[in-house]
N, CA, C and O atoms as a GROMACS GRO file, in nm:
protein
  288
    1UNK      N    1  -0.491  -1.190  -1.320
    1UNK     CA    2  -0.563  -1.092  -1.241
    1UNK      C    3  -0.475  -0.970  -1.213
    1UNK      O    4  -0.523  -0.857  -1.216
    2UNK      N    5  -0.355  -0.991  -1.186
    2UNK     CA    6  -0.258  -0.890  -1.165
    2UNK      C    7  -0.230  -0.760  -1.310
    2UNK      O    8  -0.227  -0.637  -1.318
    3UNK      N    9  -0.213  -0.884  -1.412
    3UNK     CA   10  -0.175  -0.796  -1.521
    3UNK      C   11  -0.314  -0.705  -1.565
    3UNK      O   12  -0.300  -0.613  -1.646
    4UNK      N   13  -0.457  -0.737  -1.502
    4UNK     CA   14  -0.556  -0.651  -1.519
    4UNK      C   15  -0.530  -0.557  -1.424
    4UNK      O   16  -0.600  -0.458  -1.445
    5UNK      N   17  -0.470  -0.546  -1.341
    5UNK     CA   18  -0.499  -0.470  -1.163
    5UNK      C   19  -0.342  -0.344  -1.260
    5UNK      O   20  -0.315  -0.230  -1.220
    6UNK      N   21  -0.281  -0.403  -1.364
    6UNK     CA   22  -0.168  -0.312  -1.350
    6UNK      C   23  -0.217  -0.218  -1.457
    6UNK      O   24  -0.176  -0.103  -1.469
    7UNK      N   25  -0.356  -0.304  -1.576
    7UNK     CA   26  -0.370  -0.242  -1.701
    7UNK      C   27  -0.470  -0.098  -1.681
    7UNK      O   28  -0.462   0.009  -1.741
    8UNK      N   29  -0.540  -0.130  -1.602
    8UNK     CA   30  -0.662  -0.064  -1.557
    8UNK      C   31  -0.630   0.088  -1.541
    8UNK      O   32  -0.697   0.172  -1.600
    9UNK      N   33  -0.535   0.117  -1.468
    9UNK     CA   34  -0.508   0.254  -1.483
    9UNK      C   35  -0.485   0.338  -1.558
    9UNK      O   36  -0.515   0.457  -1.554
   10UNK      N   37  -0.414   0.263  -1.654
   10UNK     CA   38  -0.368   0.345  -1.762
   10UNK      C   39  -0.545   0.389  -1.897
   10UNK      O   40  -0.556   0.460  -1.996
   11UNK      N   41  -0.643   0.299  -1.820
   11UNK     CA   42  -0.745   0.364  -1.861
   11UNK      C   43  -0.811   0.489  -1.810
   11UNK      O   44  -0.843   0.589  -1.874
   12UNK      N   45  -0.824   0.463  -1.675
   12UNK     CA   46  -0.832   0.543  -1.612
   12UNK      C   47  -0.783   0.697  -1.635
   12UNK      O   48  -0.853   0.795  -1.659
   13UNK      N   49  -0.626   0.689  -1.620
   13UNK     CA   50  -0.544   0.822  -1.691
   13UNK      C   51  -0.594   0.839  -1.812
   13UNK      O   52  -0.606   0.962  -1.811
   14UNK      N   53  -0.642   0.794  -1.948
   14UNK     CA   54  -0.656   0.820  -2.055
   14UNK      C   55  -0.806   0.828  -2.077
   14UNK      O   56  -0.849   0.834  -2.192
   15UNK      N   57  -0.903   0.827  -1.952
   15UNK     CA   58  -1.028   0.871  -1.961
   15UNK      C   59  -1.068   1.004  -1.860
   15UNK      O   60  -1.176   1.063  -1.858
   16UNK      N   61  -0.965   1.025  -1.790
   16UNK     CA   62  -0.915   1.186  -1.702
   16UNK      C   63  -0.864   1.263  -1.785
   16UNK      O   64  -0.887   1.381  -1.758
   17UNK      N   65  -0.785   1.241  -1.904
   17UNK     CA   66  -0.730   1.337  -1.973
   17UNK      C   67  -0.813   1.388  -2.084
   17UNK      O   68  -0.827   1.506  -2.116
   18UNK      N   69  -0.872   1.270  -2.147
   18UNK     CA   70  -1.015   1.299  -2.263
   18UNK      C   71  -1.136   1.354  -2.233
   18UNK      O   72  -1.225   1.377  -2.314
   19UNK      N   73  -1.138   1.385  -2.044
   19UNK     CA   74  -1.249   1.382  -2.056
   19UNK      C   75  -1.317   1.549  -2.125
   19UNK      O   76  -1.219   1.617  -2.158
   20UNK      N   77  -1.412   1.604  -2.146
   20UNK     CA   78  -1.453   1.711  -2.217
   20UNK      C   79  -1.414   1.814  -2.089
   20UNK      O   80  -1.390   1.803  -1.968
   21UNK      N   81  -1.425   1.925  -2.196
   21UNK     CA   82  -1.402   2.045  -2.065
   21UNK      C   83  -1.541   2.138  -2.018
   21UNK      O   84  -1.635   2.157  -2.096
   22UNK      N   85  -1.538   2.172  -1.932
   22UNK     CA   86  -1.672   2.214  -1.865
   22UNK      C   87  -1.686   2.348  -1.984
   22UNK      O   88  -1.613   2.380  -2.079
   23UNK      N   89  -1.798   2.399  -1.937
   23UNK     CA   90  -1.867   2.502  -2.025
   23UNK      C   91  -1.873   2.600  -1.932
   23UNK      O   92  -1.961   2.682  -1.960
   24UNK      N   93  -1.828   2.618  -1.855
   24UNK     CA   94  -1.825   2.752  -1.703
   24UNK      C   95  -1.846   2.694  -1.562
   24UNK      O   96  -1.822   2.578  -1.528
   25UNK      N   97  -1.885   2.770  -1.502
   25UNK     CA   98  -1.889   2.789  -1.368
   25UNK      C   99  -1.835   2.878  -1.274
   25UNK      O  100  -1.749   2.956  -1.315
   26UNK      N  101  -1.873   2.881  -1.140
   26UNK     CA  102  -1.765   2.904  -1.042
   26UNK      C  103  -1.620   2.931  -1.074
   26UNK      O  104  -1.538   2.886  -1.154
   27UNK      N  105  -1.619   3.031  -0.971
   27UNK     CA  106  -1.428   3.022  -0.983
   27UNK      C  107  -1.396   2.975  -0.872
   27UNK      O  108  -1.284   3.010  -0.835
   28UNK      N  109  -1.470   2.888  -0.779
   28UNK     CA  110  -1.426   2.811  -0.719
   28UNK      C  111  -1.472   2.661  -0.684
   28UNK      O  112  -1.574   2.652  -0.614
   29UNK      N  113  -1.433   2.589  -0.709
   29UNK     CA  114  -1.436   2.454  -0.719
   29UNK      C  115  -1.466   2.383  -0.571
   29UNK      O  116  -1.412   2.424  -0.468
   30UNK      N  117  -1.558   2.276  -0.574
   30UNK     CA  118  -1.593   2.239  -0.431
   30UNK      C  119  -1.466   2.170  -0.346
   30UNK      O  120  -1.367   2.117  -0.396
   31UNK      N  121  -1.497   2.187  -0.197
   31UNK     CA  122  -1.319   2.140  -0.166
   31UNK      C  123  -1.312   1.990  -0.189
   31UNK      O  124  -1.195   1.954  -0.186
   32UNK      N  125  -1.403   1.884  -0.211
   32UNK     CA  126  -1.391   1.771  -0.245
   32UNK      C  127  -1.315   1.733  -0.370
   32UNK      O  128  -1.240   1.635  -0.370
   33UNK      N  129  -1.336   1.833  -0.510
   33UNK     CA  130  -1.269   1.779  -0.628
   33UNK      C  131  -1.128   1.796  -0.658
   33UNK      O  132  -1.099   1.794  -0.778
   34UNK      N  133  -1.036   1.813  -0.576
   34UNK     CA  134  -0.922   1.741  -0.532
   34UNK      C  135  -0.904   1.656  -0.467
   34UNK      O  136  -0.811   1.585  -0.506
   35UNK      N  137  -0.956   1.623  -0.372
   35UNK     CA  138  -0.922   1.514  -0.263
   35UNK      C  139  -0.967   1.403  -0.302
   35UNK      O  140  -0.906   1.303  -0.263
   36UNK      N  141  -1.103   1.382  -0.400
   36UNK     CA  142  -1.149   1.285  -0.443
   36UNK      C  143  -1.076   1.208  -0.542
   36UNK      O  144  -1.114   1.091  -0.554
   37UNK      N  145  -1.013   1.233  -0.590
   37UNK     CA  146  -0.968   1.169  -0.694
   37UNK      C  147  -0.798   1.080  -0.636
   37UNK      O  148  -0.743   0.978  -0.677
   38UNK      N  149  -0.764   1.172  -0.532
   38UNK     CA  150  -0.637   1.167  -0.478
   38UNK      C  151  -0.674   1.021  -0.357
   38UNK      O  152  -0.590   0.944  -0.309
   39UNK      N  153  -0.799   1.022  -0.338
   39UNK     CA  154  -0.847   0.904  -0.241
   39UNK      C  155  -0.895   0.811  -0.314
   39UNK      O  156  -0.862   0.697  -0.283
   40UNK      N  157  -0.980   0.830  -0.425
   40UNK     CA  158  -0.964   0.726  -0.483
   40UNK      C  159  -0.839   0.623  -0.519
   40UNK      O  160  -0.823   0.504  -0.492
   41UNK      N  161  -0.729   0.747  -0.611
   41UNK     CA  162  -0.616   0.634  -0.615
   41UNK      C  163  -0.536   0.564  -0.519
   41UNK      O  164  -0.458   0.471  -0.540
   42UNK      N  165  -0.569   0.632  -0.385
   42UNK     CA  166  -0.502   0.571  -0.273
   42UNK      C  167  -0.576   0.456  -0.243
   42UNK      O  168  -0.521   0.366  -0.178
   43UNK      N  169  -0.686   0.444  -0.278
   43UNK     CA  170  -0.794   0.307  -0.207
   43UNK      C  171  -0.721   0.206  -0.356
   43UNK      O  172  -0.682   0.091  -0.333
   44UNK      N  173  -0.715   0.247  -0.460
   44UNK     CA  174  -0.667   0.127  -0.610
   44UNK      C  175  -0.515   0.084  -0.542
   44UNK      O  176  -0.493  -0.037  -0.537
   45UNK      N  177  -0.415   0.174  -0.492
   45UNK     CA  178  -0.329   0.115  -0.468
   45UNK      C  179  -0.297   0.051  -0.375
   45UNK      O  180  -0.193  -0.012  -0.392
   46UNK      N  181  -0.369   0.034  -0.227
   46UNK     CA  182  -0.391  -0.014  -0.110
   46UNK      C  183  -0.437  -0.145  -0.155
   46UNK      O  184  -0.393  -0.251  -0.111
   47UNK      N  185  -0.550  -0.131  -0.266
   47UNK     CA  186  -0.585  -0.276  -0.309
   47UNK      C  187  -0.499  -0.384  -0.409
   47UNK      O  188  -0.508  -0.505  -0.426
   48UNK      N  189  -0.422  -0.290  -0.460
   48UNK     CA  190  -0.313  -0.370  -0.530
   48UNK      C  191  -0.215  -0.369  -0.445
   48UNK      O  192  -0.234  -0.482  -0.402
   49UNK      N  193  -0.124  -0.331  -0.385
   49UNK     CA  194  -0.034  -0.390  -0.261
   49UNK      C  195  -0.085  -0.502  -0.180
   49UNK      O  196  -0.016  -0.597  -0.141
   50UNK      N  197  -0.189  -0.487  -0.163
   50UNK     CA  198  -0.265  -0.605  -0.035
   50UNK      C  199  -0.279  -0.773  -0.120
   50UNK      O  200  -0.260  -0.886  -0.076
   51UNK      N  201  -0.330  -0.716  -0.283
   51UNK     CA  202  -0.310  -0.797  -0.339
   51UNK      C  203  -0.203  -0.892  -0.395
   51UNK      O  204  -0.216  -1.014  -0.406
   52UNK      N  205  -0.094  -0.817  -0.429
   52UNK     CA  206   0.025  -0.880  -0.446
   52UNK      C  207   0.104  -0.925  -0.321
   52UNK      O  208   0.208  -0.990  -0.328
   53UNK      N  209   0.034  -0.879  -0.181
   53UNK     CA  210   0.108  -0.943  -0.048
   53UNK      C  211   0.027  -1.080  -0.034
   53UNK      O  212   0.085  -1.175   0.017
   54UNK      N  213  -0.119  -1.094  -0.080
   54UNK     CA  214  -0.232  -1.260  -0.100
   54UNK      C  215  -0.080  -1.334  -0.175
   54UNK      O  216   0.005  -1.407  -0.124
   55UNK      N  217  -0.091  -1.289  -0.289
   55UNK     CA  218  -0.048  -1.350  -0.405
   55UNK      C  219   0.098  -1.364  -0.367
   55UNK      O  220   0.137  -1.456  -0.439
   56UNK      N  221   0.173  -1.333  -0.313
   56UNK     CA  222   0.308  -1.396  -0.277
   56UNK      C  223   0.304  -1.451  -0.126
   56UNK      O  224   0.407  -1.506  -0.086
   57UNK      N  225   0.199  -1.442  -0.042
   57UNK     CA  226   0.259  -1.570   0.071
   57UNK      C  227   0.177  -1.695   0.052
   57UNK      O  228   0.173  -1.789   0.132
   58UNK      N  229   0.083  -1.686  -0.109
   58UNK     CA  230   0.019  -1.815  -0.090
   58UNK      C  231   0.126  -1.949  -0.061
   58UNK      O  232   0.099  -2.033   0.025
   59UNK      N  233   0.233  -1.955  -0.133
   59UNK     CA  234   0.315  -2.045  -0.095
   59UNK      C  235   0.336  -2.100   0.016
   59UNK      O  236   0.360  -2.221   0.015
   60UNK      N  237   0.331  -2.030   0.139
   60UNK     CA  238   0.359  -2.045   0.274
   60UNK      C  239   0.242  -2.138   0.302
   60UNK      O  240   0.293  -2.234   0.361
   61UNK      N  241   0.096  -2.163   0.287
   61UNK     CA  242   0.032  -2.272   0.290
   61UNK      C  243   0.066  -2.361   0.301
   61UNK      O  244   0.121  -2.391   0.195
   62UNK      N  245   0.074  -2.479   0.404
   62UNK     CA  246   0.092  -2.644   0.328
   62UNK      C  247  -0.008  -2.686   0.282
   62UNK      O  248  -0.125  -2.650   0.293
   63UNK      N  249   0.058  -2.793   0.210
   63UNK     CA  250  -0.052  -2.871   0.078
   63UNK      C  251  -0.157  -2.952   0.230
   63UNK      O  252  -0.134  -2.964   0.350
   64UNK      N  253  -0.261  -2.988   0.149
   64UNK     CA  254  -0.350  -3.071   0.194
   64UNK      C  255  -0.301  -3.215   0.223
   64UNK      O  256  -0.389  -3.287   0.270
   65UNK      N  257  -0.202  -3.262   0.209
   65UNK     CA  258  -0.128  -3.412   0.207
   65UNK      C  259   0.010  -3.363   0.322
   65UNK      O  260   0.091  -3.452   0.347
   66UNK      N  261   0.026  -3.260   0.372
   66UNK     CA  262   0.129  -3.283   0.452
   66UNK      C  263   0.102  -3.294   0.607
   66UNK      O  264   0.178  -3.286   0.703
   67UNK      N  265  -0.017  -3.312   0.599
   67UNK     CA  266  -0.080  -3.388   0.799
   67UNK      C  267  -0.003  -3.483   0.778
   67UNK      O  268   0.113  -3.466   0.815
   68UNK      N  269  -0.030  -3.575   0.733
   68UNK     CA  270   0.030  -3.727   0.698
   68UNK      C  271   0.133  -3.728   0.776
   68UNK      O  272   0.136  -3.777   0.889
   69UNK      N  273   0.238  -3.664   0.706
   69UNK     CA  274   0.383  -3.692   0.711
   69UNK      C  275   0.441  -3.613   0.802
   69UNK      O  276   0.559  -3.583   0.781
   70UNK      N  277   0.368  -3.556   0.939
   70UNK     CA  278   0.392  -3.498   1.021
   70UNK      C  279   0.440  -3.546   1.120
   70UNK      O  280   0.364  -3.636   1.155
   71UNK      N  281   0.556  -3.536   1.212
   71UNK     CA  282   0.642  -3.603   1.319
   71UNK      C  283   0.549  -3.569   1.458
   71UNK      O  284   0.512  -3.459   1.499
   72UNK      N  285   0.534  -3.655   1.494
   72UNK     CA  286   0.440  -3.616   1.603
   72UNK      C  287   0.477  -3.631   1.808
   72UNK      O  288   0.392  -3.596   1.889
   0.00000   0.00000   0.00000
């Protein structure tokens, strides 16, 4: 799952760079199409940090068999 969470971007970048170029417009651009893109990648990497913090304290769990052997 990780090695998808790391591959994914590099699509991303290589479907931002291909993408076609506009045919005109404005010479000024709405104030969203900077920020949008800059929030998006902040929400992908918030979700991959959070993810790799799941994925390394699963250990800290005890197993289902260590009630047992608990000093009481």
């Amino acid at each position: 799952m990780i090695a998808w969470v790391l591959i994914v971007p590099l699509f991303a970048v290589f479907w931002w760079f291909a993408q076609p170029g506009t045919m005109g417009g404005g010479w000024v651009e709405p104030w969203y199409a900077s920020i949008l893109p800059w929030a998006g990648w902040s929400a992908y990497a918030t979700g991959v940090i959070w993810m790799i913090r799941i994925h390394r304290t699963s250990h800290l769990d005890p197993e289902p068999s260590d009630w047992r052997y608990r000093e009481r």
